[in-house]
N, C-alpha and C positions, 0 to 999 in steps of 0.2 A: 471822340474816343470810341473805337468798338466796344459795343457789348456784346459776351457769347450767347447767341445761339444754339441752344443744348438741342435742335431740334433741325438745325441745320445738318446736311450727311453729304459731306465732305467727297467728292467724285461719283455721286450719284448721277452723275450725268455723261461720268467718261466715255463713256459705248457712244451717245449721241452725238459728243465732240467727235469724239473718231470718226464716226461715219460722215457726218457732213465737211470734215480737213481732209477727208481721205483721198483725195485727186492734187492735194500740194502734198502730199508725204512723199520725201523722198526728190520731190522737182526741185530742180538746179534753178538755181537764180543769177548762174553767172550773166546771161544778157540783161538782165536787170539792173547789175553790178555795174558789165560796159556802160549802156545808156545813162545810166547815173552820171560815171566820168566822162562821159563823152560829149553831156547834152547843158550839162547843170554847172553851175558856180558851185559844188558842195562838197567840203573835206568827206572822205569816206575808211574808217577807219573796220580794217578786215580782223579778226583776234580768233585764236585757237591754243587750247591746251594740249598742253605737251601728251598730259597720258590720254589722251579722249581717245579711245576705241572704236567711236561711232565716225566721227569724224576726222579724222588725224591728219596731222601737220605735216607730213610729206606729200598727203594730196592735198592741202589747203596751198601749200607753197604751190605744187601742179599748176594748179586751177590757174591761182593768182599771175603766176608767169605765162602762162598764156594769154592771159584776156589780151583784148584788142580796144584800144581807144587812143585819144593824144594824149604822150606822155608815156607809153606803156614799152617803147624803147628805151627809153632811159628809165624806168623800172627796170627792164630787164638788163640793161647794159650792166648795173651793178654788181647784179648775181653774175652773170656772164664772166666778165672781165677781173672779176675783185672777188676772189671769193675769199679771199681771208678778213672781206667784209662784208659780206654776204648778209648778217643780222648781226647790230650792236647790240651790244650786252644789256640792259634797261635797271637800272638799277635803284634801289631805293633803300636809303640808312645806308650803303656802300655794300648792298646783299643785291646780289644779278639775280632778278624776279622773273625776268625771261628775258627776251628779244626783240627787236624792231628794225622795221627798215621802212622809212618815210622819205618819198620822193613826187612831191606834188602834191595833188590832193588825195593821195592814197599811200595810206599807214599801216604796215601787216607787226601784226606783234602776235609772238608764241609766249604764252605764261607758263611758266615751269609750276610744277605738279596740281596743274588744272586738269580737270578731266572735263567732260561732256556738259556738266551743270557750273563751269568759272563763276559764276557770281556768288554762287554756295562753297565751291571748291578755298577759294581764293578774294572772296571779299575784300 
């Protein structure tokens, strides 16, 4: 069990953090993404909230339809050719929570009224 700390100060150290992450702020990881699919036996599971401002899901779909690995034609063939199924509904208690569309080892799902922080937004 934690015990508090009255003497602990809480982002006392944010400046530090920042400066030494300061050269991945903002870098793209999409080839990181490919070589994942491309190289590895490993499901990869891509997620974006509907309202995220910083990040938003018309460029997370972008990105995602672009990559380049096997398999990533028939990712794409979906959206391409189907789009009245483009992303299934994902449902839970029979309430549509957002979206998905899983094809191989790669699962993109948008969560409806997720912002930037999903796991606080939408736990």
């Amino acid at each position: 069990m934690y015990k508090w700390d009255k003497n602990v100060k809480f982002n006392s150290q944010g400046g530090n953090v920042r400066e030494a992450l300061y050269e991945d702020f903002m870098k793209s990881e999409v080839g990181t993404v490919q070589a994942i699919l491309s190289n590895f036996n490993i499901k990869v599971l891509i997620y974006t909230g509907q309202n995220d401002i910083i990040v938003d899901t018309p460029g997370t779909l972008a990105w995602v339809e672009e990559m380049r690995y096997p398999g990533a034609d028939e990712f794409r063939y979906v959206y391409v050719w189907c789009r009245n199924t483009l992303l299934t509904p994902w449902k839970i208690n029979n309430q549509v929570k957002g979206f998905y569309k899983k094809v191989g080892k790669l699962e993109l799902r948008t969560i409806n009224n997720g912002g930037h922080l999903i796991p606080m937004d939408q736990g």
